[in-house]
N, C-alpha and C positions, 0 to 999 in steps of 0.2 A: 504494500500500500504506500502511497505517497506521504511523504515527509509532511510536515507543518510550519510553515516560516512565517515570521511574525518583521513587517515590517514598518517601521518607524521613520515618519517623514514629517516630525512636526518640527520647524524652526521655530527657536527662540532667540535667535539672533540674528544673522542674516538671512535673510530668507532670498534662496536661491530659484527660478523660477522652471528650473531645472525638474524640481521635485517632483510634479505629477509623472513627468515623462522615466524617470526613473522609477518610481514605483510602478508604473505601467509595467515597463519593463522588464522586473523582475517578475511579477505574475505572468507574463508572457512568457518569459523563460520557461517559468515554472510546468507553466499547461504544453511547450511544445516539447519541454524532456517528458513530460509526466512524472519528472522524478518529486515533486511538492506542490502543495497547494497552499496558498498568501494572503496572509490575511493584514491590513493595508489601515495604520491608525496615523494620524497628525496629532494626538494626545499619549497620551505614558501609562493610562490607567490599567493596563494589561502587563505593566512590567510591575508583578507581585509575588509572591511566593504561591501563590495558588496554585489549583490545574492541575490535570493527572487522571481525572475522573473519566470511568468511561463515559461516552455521548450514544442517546439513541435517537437525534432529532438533529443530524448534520453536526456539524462543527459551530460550535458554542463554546468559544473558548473563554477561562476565567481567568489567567493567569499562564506564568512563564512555564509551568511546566506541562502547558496543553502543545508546549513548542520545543525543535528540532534547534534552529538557528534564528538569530536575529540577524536584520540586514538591516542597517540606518544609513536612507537616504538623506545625504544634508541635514540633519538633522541638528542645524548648528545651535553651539547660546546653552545656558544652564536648563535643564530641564526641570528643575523645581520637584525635583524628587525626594521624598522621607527618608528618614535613614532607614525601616525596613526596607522601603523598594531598592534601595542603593543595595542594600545585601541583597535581596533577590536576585538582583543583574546581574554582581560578581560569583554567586552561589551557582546560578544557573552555567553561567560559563565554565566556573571552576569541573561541578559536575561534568562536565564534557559538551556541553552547548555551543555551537558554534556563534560565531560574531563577526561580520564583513562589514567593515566601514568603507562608506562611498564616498569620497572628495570629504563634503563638510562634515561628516562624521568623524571625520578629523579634528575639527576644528568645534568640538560639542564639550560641556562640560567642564571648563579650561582649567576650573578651581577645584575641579575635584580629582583629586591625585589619583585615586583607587582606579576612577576609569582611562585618565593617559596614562598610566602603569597598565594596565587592560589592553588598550589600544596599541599602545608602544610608541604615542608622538603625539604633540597635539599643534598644533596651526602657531604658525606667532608671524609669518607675514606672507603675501606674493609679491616680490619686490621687480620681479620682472614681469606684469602685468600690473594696469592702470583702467582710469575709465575711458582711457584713449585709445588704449590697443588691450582690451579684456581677454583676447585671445594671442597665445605668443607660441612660433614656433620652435617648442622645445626639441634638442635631440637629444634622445634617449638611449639608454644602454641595456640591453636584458641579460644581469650577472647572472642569472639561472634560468636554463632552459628545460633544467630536467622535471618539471613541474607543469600537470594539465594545464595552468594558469599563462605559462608560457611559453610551451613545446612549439608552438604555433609561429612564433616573434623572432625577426631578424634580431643580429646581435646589436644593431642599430638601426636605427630609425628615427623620425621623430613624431611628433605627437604636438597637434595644436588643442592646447589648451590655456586654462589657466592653473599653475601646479605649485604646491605648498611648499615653502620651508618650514622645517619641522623643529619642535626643542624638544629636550628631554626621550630621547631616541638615543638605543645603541645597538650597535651592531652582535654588543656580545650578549644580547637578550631576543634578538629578532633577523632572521632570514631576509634579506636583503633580493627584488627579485627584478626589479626597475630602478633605473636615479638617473640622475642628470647626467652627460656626458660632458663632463669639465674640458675633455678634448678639446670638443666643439661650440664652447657657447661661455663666451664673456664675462664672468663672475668677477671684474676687477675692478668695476665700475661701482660694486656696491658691497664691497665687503665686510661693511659694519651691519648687513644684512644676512649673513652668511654664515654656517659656522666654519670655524679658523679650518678646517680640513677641507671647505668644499664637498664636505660630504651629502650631497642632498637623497634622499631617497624618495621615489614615486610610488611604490608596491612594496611590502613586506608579508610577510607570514611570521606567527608565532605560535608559542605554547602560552597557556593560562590555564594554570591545573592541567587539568583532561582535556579542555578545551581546545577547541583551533580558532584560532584569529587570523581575519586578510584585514589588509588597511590599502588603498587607494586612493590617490589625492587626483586621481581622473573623473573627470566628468560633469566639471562646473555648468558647461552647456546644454539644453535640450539634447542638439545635435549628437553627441556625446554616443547615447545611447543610442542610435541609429547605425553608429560603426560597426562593423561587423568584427571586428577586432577585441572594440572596446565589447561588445556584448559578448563575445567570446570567452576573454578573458571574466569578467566577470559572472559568467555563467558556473564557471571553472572551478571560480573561487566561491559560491555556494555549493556547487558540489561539493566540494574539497571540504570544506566548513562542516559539511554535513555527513562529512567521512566515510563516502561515495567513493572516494578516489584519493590519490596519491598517498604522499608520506608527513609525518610532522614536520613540525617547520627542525629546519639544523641551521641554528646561526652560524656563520661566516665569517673571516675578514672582507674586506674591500676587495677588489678588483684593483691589482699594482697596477698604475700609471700617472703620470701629472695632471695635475690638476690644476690649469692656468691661474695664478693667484695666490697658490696656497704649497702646502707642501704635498710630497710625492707619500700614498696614503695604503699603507697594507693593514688597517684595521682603526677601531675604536674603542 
């Protein structure tokens, strides 16, 4: 029988206009794998420690454990959450819950440690996009390919979007599976934006307990989700989340090479 994902698109901070089209999206996922069916809130009252119970009248979900994985679309800004719910969310994942954050799901929560320890980064600027050029073409590097997420992806390319720097991110807690291409792309220009390594990362995978964690800083745009790429990859990463596929995440060093600006970087 098909999974149950539970996803979360309410902004309390910026509100991305992105968000229906992502949520869309996942339940579309969802219905052409058959592999889960979405169920689609812009409020939080569903992240509880409830749920578990059988249903005999469709899917009536009470609570976090009527679900498989959560996927927070943009979901940016404090969600105004209790301290029970706040343990329910780490409980649930701890258990072995999966959790995918979409672009501003990055950027959710900023004050609360438990959940960017969860995530493994949380937003602190996009210094190369503006409201002049919202969209910028990043090139990208895919330091791992042996993962459904990115079997698919040249070892470069780029990607127009708009894409996070991140704080409170390390390499020796989190799989590293996308970043900026320091090679090719300008970081000298704003390096009081930057961390001292040029280390940016676009995609990661982690552990959290039993849990599997993806984090993605793609998808600012509608458009976004029309990529066949981008919806690929993200398809991948609920699968994966929901332990359908692949392996746990195996932190890494860097990928050795210079990084215009900074120094030459085999780890964090």
């Amino acid at each position: 029988s098909p999974k149950h994902v539970l996803v979360l698109g309410g902004a309390r901070g910026w509100h991305h206009d992105s968000i229906p089209a992502g949520m869309a999206a996942v339940y579309n996922w969802g219905r052409a794998t058959h592999l889960w069916d979405t169920e689609m809130r812009t409020e939080f009252s569903l992240v509880n420690g409830r749920g578990g119970q059988p249903m005999t009248a469709g899917f009536q979900p009470v609570g976090l454990r009527d679900f498989d994985a959560i996927v927070v679309v943009s979901a940016t800004g404090d969600w105004g959450l209790d301290a029970a719910q706040k343990a329910a969310l780490l409980d649930f994942v701890r258990a072995g819950g999966g959790l995918v954050a979409i672009h501003g799901g990055v950027d959710a929560n900023a004050g609360w440690k438990d959940y960017v320890e969860m995530v493994g980064g949380v937003f602190v600027s996009h210094p190369f996009n503006n409201h002049a050029w919202p969209l910028f073409p990043f090139p990208l590097r895919t330091e791992n390919r042996d993962t459904p997420m990115t079997s698919f992806l040249p070892a470069r390319w780029i990607r127009q979007d708009e894409l996070y720097v991140v704080k409170n991110f390390s390499r020796a807690d989190s799989e590293v599976l996308l970043s900026m291409d320091g090679e090719r792309l300008d970081m000298t220009r704003i390096p009081e934006q930057l961390p001292p390594d040029r280390d940016v990362p676009v995609a990661w995978i982690r552990q959290y307990g039993q849990g599997r964690v993806f984090a993605s800083t793609i998808g600012h745009a509608k458009e976004a989700f029309d990529d066949p790429d981008v919806a690929r990859m993200y398809t991948e990463a609920i699968r994966w989340a929901l332990r359908l596929s692949g392996d746990d995440a195996r932190p890494r060093p860097a990928l050795t090479g210079p990084r215009p600006g900074g120094p030459t970087t085999n780890g964090r």
